[in-house]
Every structure is written in C-alpha cells, then in structure tokens.
C-alpha positions in Angstrom: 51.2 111.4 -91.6 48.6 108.9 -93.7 46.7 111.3 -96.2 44.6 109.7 -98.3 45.1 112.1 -100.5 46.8 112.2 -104.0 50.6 114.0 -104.1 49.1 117.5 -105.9 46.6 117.8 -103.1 48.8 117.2 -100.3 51.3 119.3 -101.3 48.7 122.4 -101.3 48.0 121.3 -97.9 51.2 121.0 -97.2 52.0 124.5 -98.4 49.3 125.9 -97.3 50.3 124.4 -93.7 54.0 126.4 -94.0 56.2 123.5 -94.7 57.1 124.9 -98.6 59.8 121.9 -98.6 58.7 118.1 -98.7 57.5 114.4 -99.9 54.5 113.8 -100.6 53.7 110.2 -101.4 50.5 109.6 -102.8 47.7 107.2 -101.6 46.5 104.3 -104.1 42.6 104.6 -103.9 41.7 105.3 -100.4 44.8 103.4 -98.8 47.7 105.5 -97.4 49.1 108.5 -98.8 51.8 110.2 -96.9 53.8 113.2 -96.6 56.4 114.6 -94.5 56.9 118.5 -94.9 60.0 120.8 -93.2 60.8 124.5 -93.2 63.9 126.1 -95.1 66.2 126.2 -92.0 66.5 122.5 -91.9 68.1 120.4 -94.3 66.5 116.6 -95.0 68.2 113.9 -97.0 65.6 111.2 -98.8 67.3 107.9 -98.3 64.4 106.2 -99.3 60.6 106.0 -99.7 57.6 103.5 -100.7 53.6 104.1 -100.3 54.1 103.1 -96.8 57.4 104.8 -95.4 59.2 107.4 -96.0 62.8 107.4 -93.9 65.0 110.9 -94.2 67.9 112.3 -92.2 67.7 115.8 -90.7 70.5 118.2 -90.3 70.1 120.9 -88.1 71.8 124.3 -87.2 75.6 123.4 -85.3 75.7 119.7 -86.5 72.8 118.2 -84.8 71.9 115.6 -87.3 69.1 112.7 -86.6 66.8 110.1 -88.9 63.3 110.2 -89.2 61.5 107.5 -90.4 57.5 107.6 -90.7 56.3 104.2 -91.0 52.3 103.0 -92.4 51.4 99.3 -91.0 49.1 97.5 -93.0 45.9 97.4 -91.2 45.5 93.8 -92.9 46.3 91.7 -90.0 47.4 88.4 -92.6 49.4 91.2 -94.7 51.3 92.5 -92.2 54.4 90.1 -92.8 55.8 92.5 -95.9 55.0 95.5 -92.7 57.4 94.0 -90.6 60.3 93.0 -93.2 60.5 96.4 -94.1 60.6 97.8 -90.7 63.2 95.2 -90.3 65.3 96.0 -93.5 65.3 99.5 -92.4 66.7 99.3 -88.6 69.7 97.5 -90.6 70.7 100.5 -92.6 
C-alpha cells in the first residue's frame, strides 16, 4: 500500500495494525512510501524492492507457496516509461 509515510512511522502503524513482520519502504517527500506487513504463521522471502515495488514470495502451511508483488505507477504520465520497464523486468524473473 502507498504510505506517504517515512519507514519508523509506518512500521508503528504497521505494528500497531498486527502485522509484527514486514517492509516498510519509505516515501521520498510526499511521493510513495510503501509497506507490506504479514503475521508469524507465514513465511515471506524479499526478492527484491525499490521506492516503488516491493516483490516477495509467500510460503504457507502444507507447501502452498505464491509471489506477491505490489507495484507504485508513477502518476507522471511522461515518466511512466521507467514504470513500465520495471513491471516488465519483473514478469521475466
């Protein structure tokens, strides 16, 4: 989810929310911010992050294992080029 928030204040949120594991990536003035949180009973692998993704695999109880990726578009309509490489680059992996 897009925070707007800086990493130490989303991960009170984030705490305070129940979700005591996660990655908070924090926003660069009032652009983005983002943080995905879990519980203990799942297990999440970072594969990789930037200020505007964050792309994990999830491992559940009995083997069920699945990728997550939340994504942040530049709003920027001209800038949107570097939004859509990276979107790309990550679908390859």
């Amino acid at each position: 989810m897009e925070t707007k928030l800086n990493g130490r204040r989303m991960e009170r949120v984030r705490r305070r929310c129940g979700y005591l594991f996660g990655i908070d990536v924090s926003a660069v003035g009032s652009r983005g911010g983002l943080s995905l949180g879990w519980k203990p009973e799942v297990d999440v692998t970072l594969r990789s992050y930037s200020q505007s993704h964050i792309d994990v695999v999830v491992e559940e109880g009995e083997g069920v294992r699945w990728r997550f990726t939340g994504f942040y578009g530049n709003p920027v309509e001209n800038e949107r080029h570097a939004s859509w490489s990276l979107l790309r680059e990550l679908g390859t992996d």
